[in-house]
Each structure stands twice: as structure tokens, then as C-alpha cells.
N, C-alpha and C positions, 0 to 999 in steps of 0.2 A: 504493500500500500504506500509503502512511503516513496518508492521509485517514483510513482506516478505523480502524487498528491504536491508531493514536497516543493517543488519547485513552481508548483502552482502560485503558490505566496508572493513569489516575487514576480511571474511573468505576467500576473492578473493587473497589478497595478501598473507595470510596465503596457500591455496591452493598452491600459488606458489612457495611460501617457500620450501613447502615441496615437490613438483613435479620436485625441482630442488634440493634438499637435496638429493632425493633417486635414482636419476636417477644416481648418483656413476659417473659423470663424461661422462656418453655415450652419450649425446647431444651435438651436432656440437654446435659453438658457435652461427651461427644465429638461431639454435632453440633455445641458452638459451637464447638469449635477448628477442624474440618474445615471451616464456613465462614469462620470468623476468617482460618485460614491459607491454605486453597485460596485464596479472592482475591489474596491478596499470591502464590501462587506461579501463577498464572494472570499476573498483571504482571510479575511477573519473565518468564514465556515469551514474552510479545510483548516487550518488551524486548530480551530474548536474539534473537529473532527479527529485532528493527529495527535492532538492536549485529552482526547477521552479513550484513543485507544494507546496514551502511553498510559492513561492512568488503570484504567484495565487488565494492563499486563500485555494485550497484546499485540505489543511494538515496543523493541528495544533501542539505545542509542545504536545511531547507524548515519553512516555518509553515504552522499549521494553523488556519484562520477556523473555527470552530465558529457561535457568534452574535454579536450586538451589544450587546454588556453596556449601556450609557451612550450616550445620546444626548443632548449639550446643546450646539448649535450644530455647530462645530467638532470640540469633543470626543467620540470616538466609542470610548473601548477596549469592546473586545471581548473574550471568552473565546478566546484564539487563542493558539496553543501552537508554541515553536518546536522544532524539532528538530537540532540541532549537534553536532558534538562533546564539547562544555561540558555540554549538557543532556543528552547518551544515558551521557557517564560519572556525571555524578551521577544518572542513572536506574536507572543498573543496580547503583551500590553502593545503594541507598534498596531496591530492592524484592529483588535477591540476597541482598545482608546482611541485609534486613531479614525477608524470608522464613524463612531459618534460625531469626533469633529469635526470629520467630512460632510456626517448630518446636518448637523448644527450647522457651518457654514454656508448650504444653501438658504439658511433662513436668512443669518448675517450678511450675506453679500448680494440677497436679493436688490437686481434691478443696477447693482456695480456694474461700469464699463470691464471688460478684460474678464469677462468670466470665465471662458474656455481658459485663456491664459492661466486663471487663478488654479483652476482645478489642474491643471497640464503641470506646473509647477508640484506641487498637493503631492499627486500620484508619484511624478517623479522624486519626490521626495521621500514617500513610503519606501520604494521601489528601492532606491540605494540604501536605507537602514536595513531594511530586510535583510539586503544585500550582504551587507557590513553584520551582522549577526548571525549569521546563518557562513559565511565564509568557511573553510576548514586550512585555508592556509591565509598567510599575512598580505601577500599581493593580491588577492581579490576582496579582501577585509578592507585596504587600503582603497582600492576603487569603488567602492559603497560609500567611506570615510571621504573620501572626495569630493565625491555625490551630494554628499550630505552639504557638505558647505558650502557648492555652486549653489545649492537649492536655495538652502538658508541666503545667499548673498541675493538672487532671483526673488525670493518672499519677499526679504526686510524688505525692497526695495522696490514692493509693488505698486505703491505710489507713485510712480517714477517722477511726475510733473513737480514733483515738492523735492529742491532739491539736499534737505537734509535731511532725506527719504534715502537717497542716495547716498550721501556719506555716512550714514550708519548702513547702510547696505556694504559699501566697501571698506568700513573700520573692521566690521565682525569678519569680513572676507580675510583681511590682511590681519588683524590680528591671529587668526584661527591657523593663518597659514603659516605663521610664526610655528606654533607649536606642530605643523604638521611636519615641518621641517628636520625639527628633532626625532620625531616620528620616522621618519624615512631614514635616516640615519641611524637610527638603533635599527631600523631594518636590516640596512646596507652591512650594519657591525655584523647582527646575527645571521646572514647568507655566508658573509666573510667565514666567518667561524666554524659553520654546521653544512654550507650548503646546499643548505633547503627552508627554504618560508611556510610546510606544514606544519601546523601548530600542534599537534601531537606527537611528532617526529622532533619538533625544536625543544617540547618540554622535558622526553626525553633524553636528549643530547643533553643538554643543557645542565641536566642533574648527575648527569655520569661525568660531564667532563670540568665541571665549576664546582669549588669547593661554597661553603656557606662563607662569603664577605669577600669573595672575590673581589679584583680590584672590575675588572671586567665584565663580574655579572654585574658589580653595582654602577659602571658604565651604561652599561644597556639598561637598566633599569630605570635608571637618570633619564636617559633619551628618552624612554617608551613615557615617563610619567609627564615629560615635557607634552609629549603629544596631547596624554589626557587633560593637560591645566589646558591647552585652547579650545577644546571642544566642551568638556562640562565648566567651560569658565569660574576655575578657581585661582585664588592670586598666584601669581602677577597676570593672569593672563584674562582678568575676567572682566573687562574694562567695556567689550562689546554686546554684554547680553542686556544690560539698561536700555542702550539705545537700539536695541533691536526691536524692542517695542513698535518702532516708529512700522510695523507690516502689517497689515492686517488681524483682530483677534484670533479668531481661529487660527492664524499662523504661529504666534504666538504659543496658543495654548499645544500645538503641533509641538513646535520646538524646545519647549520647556517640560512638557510633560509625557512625552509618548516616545520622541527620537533623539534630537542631539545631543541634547547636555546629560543625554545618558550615556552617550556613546565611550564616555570617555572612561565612566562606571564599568562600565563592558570588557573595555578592554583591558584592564587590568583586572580583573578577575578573572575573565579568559585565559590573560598569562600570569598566573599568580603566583605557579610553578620558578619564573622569571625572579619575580618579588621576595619567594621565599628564598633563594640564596643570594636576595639582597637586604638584609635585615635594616639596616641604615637607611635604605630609600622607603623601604615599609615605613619605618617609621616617619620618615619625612613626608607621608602620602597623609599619614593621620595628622601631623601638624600641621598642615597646608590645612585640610580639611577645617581643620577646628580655629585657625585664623579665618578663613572666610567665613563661616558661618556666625563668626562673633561681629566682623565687621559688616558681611551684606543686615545680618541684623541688623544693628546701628543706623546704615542709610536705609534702610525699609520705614523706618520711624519717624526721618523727615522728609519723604517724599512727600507730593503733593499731587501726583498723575496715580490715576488707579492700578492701572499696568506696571507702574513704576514701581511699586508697591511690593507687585505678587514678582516681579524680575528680581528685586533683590533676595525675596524668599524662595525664590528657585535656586540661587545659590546657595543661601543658605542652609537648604534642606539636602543639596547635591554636601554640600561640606558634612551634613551629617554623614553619607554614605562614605564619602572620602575617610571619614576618619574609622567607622566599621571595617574600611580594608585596609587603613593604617596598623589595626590591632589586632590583621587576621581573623578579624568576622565577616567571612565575603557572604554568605550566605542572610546576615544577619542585615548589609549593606544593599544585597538584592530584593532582603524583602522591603526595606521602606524604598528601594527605587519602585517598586509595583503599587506599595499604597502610596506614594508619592504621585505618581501618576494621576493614579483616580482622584482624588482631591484638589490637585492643581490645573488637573485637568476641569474641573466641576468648576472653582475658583476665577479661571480664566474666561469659560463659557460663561458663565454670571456676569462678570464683569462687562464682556461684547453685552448681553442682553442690558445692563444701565447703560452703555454706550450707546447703541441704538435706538432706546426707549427714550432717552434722553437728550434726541440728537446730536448726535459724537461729543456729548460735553463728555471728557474723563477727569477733570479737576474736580478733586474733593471739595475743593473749597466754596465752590461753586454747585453743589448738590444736594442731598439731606433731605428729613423727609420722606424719603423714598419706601418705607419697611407697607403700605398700602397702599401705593398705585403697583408697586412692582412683587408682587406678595412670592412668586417662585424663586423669582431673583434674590428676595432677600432670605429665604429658606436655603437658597444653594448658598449662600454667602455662610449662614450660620454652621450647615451641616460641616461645608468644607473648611470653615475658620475651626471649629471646632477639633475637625483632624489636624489639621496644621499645626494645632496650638498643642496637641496630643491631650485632646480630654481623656481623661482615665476610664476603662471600661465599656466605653459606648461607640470610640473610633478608634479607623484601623491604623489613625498617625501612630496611638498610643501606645500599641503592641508593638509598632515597627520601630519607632524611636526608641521604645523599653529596651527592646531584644540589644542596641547599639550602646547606650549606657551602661546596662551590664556587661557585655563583653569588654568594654574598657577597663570596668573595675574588674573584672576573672583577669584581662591582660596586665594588669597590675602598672596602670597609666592612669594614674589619680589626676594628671594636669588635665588631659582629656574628657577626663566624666566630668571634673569642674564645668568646663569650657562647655562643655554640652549641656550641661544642667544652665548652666548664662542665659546659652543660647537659647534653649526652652521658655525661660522667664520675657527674653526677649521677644519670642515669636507671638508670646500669648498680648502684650503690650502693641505692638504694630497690628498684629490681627485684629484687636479691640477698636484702634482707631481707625481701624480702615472702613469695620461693620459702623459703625460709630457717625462717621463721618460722613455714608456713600447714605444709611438710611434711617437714621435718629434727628431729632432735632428740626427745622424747619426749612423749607425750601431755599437754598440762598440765590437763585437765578432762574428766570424763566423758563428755560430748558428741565430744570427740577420739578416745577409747577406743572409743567405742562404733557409728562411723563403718561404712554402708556404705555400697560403691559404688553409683552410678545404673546402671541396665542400660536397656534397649529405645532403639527404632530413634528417638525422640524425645530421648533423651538422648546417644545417642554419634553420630548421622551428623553435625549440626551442628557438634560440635566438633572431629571429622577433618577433613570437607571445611575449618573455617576454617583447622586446624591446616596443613592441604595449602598453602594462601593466603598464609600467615604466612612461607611458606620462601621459595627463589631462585625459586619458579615462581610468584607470586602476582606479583614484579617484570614481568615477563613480559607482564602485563595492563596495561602503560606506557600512558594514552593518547595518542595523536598529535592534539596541541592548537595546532599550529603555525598553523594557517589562521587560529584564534582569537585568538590573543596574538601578540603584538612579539616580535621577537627577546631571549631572555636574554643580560644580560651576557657570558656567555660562550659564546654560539652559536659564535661565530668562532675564540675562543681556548682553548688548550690549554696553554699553561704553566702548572705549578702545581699541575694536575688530581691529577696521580700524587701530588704532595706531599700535599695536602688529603686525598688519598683516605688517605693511611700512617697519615696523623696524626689522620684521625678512626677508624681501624679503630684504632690503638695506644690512645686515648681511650678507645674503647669496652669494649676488653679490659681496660684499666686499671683503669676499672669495674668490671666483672665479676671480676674477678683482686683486687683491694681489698678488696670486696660478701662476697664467697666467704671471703676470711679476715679480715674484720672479725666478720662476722655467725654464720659456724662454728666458731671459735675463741676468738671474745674476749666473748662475749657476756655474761658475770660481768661483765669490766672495762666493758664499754659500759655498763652495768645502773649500776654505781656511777656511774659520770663522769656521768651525766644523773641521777641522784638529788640532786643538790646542786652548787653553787658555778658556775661557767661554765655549765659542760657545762649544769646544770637549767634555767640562765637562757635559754641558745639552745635547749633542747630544747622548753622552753613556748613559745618564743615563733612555733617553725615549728610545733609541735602545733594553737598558734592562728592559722596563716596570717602571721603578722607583723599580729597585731592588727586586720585590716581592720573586723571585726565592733563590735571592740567602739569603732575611734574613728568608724566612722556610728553606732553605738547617742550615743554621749554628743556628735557635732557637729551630726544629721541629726535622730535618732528621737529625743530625751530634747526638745532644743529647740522640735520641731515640739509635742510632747505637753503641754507645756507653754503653751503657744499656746493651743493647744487648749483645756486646763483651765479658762486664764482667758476665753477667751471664751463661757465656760459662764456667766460673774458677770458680761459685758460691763455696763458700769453704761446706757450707750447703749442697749442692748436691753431693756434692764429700762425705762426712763424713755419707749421708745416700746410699751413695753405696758403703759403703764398706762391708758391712752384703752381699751384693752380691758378690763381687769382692773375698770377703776368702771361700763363697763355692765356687767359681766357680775354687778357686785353689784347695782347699779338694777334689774338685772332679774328677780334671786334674789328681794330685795325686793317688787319688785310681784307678783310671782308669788304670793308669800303670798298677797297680800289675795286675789287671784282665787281663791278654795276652794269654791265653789258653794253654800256655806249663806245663807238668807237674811238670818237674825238677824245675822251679821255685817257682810253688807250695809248693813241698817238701821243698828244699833248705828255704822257708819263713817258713813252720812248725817247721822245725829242728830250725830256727833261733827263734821261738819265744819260742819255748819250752825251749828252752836255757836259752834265756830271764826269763821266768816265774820262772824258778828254783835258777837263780841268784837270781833272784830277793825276793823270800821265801831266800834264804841262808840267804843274806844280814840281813833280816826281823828276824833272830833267827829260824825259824821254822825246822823240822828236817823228 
């Protein structure tokens, strides 16, 4: 079953891709949603179908040779697809999730110019995660990883006429490709090395011929984790997912919650084997983590864009996961990347629906009010604030963040469960004012006042079924990744658990319980204390992320441009075009004389004969 099925996933969306590339714009818009979205919900059914006969028992992991991409000697990857545990959970949050917000979208983008466009994009973006997940070697892992970030630069930058639609189009492009670079370089190390770019073939090489702290594995490990900081944008590299905002929601909620910023989660669990005889880059994978999650916290707090908002909390929550595979809890990392999905996936579609209901207003400040004209919207904001914030017991954030705070403290990385437990405090405090903000209190702008709800079966099933997701029953959907990954820290042990669990559900509520009377009561005093003196100073300065923008604009971009400038006047370049510049006047000049009249013909003979004869006078000749 799976020879056939398998490869369905990804040539379904691809089909659509291209039945909506060529079709040059002739498709009314509900045929191009119906085939936009039917593809991706056609992958999702095989999917769901290949997800009930692994869980069945019957269908084992198993690769799929399709053809023989590369033939050079030795080297032979192929297009061949593996099917795991690993790759059927990331298959089925990419084309479940991702179907929803294919749904969803044709409500949200009804009556948009460029709809075939939007969907053509869409599809092809499923199509290369797919791609990129499902891979069994690193060079067609790499051409999905590819895929992904032309998409993403294509999406951000669906707006095209705005042109700072465009330059966050091409910041996340050039940012992303930063880290790809190192990517392909730890590729290049590991062919150098082994040979071969199969990823089950490298892992074992890898262990037989690298001792644990190699200088070499922790080399390659350095590379491969650079890749991951541009794609799930964690620091230094996470500068482009704020302003990716600037595409469409749905695309948004594509990229944030279902394909990119996971890719990066992916890939180092994938090669964890890699990681484990880098124990020093492990760790560095959970420090990274646990520094962004404490700072996109921070700027989530003083945003003022709704989008802006739930972008810093998609780092935030990817730093959760970074730091579960910093402590060797990949399993624990992959399940909040699944409930992370459903929730920010919900989050984000809520969000489009005030957008739209609201005529594109996304300013907080400029909304409010909202929790009865918008009564779905503000239920999917509660259900999904609620997971995000990891309410205890009742969502799936809770379970999934739990599982990661305890594995910190079994890995005996107290600075990390602190940092996490912050983080938690922090999430429930910006969640608060964001609910807070978008639908409490009074209408601050006409657009507010004048809000109606979205109705039809493209606007409301999406966001129950994610809403369903988001609760205790979405945990529920736990994968069983054991055959995949090592043992977690705390596989074996249980002291502590209950502790960890008190303290981050009492965290959480803290949050919530803080969030709820800072932001519906004190909202005048909060107003002043950030108008001026401290308060203004920390308020700008997480409004601007902690500056990252602007010290690459004056260490990176001013310096490079600059370079630049002067090599326009290089004196070097000028001094070797001048061998050019005097034929091209030798030849201005003779050019004249050639004009095809005779008289000037003559008239130049007579003149040079003239010439010649002077010039023997002059000489003595006779």
C-alpha cells in the first residue's frame, strides 16, 4: 500500500500546483479554490489512511525508491521517500493543518485579485514540505528546504504593489539563505566524509567513525544547527518572521504553524544521531532555544499589530521545542511542535476573521469591543490563548509544554526549566493583552463598531474543528516516537514530575490571573508608565525586538552598502578601462572620415599627400 499511496502526498499538491499555474488565469475563483484545496484535502486522506494502517499494525516503516535522481559514480540519490513515525506525524500536521487553511482561505481571500496565483503558491508550498519531510537522503531534503523559502519569499510578498511587501519578502528570503548556506556546507562536510547524503546510511557512519565531542562531528553539527536558526527563526537569525507578517493570513498561519518554522525542528531531530556525538552543540541548540523564547516573549508584549503579536509567539513556542532537543527530549519537542500547530494554527485563522470583519484594521489599539459582534472569533481566541498560555488540564499546550519542563529538570538543566517556567509567565501576560485588547472594552475606531461576523461553512468549520484540537483531546494525538529517538532524560524517572507539573500549571495561571488584571483594570496606568521615563524606554525597546534590526542595518547593511558605493569609483576599474575607452574614441574618430562622399575623400588624399611631401621636405629628401 504504501508503494502506491505514498507518494501521493506530495504529487497531489504538486498536480495542483500546476493545474492552477497553467490554467493562465481562466478558472473562476471557486474552481480555483476547489482545486487549490481539494488537492491538499485528497493528501490529507491518504495520509489519514497510511496514519490508521501504521497505527493498526499493518504497515511498517518502509522507503519508497520512486527513481534515480543523480548518477555520478558512487553517488546515486534518488527520489525515494521514507515513511516512519517522524515523517507520517509531520505528514499529517502539513496537509491536516494545512488543508483547513487552505479552507479557510477561500473565505479570507474571497473576491482578492491573484487568486489562482495565491492558491499556485499555497500548493506549491505544501508540495516542497512534504517534500522536505518525507526525503530519505539530504539532497532531496535540501530541494523541498529550498522550496520552502522561494514559497515563503513568493507568499510574504503577495502584495506585490506595497513595496514593503517586498522587502520583507526579500529580508526572510536573504536572511533564510544565510542559514541555508551553512546548511549546504555541513552537507558538503558530511559527502566529504561518508560519501553518501542517505540519512540512515550517514547516521550510521557517523557513529562508527566519530567518537562523542569530536572536533568534526561538533563541526557539522555547528553547520546543520546554523541551517535550523534560519528556517525556524531563532536568534541570531530570526529577524525575518515579524515582518513576514506583511502576506496574507492564511499564509501566515501556513508558515508559522503547519510548514516552515518547523522545518528546522525536523531537521535536527531527523539527524539527532548527528547531535548526539555533539554534546556541546546539543546543548547550544537548548540555549538558543531558551534565549528566544524569553526574548520573542518580551517583544510579543509590546507589539501593537495582531499578527505581530502571535509572530513573536511562534518563536517563542519554536524556542520551546529548540530547547526539548537541546536536553534530548526530541520526542517531547515533536509533540508540542503538533499541538503547536493546532493552536496557532486556530490563533492565526481568528485573527484573519477580526481582520476581515473588521476591514483589514489589525491595530489593537484601534479595536475592542469585539467578544459580540465577533462571538466565534472570540471563542477561537480564548480556546487557543488558553493552549498557548498552557492552561492546566483542559489544553493540549499544557501537556506539551509539561512533557519539555520536565525533561529539562530529568536532564538536570535547572537554567533551562527556569527560562521556560519565565517564558510560560510571559506567554500567559501577552496572550491576556492581546484577548484583552482585540475584544474587551469599547470600540476604539469605526472599523471596530462596525464589525461583522464571518458566517459559511469556509469560515466556521476550520476554526471549531482547530478549536476541538487546541483542548485535552488534541493531546490525545501524542505521537509514539520511541523506535525513533533515545531514551528522554526522564524515560526512567519520576521524581519531581508532580513538582514540575504544580509549578508550571501555578506559572501558567499566574499569567493568566496577572494578564487579566493588569490589562482589564489598569490599562490608564499601563498607558502612562510606557509613555515616558522606564517604562517608555523598555517599552520601545521590546516594541523593536531588543534592536536586532536596526544593529545588522548599521554592522551588516550600512557597511556592506558602503563597499558597495565605493567600488562604483574603484580607481583600479576605471585605469583598466581605459584601453577600452581610447578605442572606442579611435574608432568614433575614424568612423567620421568613412561618410561615403567623394569630395571628402579627395579633399583627405590631397591633404595627406600634402602632408607626406612636407613632411620628406622637412626630412632633406629631394
Amino acid at each position: 500500500m504504501t508503494e502506491s499511496l505514498l507518494p501521493l502526498t506530495f504529487l497531489l499538491p504538486l498536480a495542483g500546483t500546476l493545474l492552477l499555474a497553467f490554467s493562465a488565469g481562466r478558472l473562476g475563483e471557486r474552481s480555483v479554490v476547489w482545486v487549490g484545496t481539494g488537492s491538499i484535502a485528497l493528501a490529507a486522506l491518504v495520509t489519514a489512511s497510511l496514519g490508521a494502517a501504521f497505527i493498526l499494525g499493518e504497515q511498517s516503516p518502509q522507503t519508497v525508491n520512486l527513481y534515480t535522481w543523480i548518477a555520478v559514480g558512487d553517488f546515486t540519490p534518488g527520489v525515494s521517500l521514507t515513511l516512519d513515525a517522524l515523517s507520517l506525524t509531520m505528514l499529517s500536521v502539513i496537509t491536516g493543518v494545512g488543508f483547513l487553511i487552505h479552507w479557510f482561505a477561500g473565505w479570507y481571500m474571497r473576491g482578492e485579485e491573484g487568486m489562482t496565483r495565491f492558491y499556485t503558491y499555497m500548493n506549491l508550498f505544501v508540495f516542497s514540505m512534504v517534500l522536505l519531510v518525507l526525503a530519505d537522503n539530504l539532497l532531496l531534503l535540501f530541494l523541498g528546504w529550498e522550496g520552502v523559502g522561494l514559497c515563503s519569499y513568493l507568499l510574504i510578498g503577495y502584495y506585490y504593489h506595497n513595496d514593503s511587501n517586498g522587502g520583507a519578502a526579500m529580508k526572510a528570503f536573504i536572511v533564510t539563505r544565510i542559514g541555508d548556506v551553512f546548511l549546504a556546507v555541513g552537507l558538503f562536510l558530511l559527502f566529504a566524509q561518508f560519501g553518501t547524503l542517505n540519512i540512515a546510511e550517514l547516521l550510521t557512519r557517523a557513529n562508527e567513525a566519530w567518537s562523542v565531542g569530536e572536533p568534526l562531528a561538533q563541526l557539522t553539527a555547528l553547520l546543520i544547527l546554523g541551517g535550523a536558526l534560519g528556517k525556524s527563526a531563532q536568534l541570531p537569525l530570526h529577524t525575518w518572521l515579524a515582518d513576514a507578517m506583511a502576506g496574507p493570513t492564511p499564509v501566515s498561519a501556513l508558515i508559522h504553524a503547519a510548514t516552515m518554522v518547523t522545518a528546522g525542528v525536523y531537521l535536527i531531530a531527523r539527524l539527532h544521531g548527528i547531535f548526539e556525538l555533539a554534546p556541546a552543540v546539543l546543548y547550544l541548540v537548548g540555549v538558543i532555544g531558551a534565549l528566544t523564547l524569553l526574548m520573542a516573549g518580551f517583544a510579543a508584549l509590546a507589539q501593537t499589530d495582531i499578527k505581530r503579536v502571535l509572530a513573536y509567539s511562534t518563536m517563542s513556542q519554536i524556542g520551546y521545542m529548540f530547547l526539548a532537543l537541546g536536553v534530548g527530549a526530541y520526542s517531547a519537542g515533536i509533540f508540542h511542535l503538533v499541538t503547536h500547530a493546532f493552536f496557532k494554527a486556530l490563533l492565526f485563522l481568528a485573527a484573519g476573521a477580526v481582520i476581515v470583519c473588521c476591514h483589514h484594521e489589525q491595530d489593537i489599539r484601534r479595536l475592542g469591543g469585539l467578544r459580540r459582534r465577533l462571538p466565534l472569533a472570540y471563542l477561537s481566541f480564548v480556546v487557543g490563548g488558553a493552549a498557548l498560555a498552557a492552561l492546566p488540564l483542559v489544553t493540549a499546550g499544557f501537556y506539551s509544554k509539561d512533557e519539555i519542563l520536565w525533561q529539562a529538570l530529568a536532564a538536570e538543566q535547572q537554567g533551562l526549566l527556569v527560562a521556560g517556567l519565565l517564558g510560560s509567565l510571559l506567554t500567559g501576560l501577552y496572550t491576556l493583552r492581546l484577548i484583552v485588547g482585540i475584544f474587551h472594552g469599547k470600540p476604539n475606531s469605526e472599523a471596530a463598531k462596525k464589525a461583522k461576523a464571518g458566517r459559511g461553512l469556509q469560515h466556521t468549520v476550520p476554526l471549531v474543528v482547530l478549536a476541538v484540537l487546541s483542548t485535552l483531546l488534541g493531546a490525545w494525538l501524542r505521537p509514539d516516537l520511541s523506535a525513533i529517538f533515545p531514551a528522554a532524560p526522564g524515560a526512567d524517572a519520576h521524581s519531581g514530575h508532580t513538582a514540575v507539573q504544580l509549578i508550571a500549571s501555578a506559572t501558567a495561571i499566574a499569567g493568566i490571573l496577572v494578564g487579566a488584571w493588569l490589562f482589564l483594570t489598569q490599562g490608564p496606568k499601563l498607558a502612562r508608565l510606557v509613555a515616558g521615563g522606564v517604562g517608555g524606554f523598555f517599552w520601545r525597546w521590546w516594541h523593536r525586538a531588543f534592536g536586532f534590526d536596526g544593529l545588522y542595518d548599521r554592522v551588516l547593511v550600512r557597511p556592506f552598502l558602503t563597499v558597495v558605493c565605493g567600488l562604483r569609483r574603484d580607481w583600479l576599474d576605471a585605469f583598466c578601462g581605459l584601453a577600452g575607452q581610447l578605442a572606442l574614441a579611435l574608432h568614433a574618430g575614424l568612423s567620421r572620415s568613412q561618410n561615403g562622399q567623394l569630395r571628402h575623400y579627395a579633399a583627405a588624399t590631397v591633404v595627406g599627400a600634402t602632408l607626406i611631401l612636407a613632411v620628406l621636405v622637412m626630412l632633406g629628401y629631394e
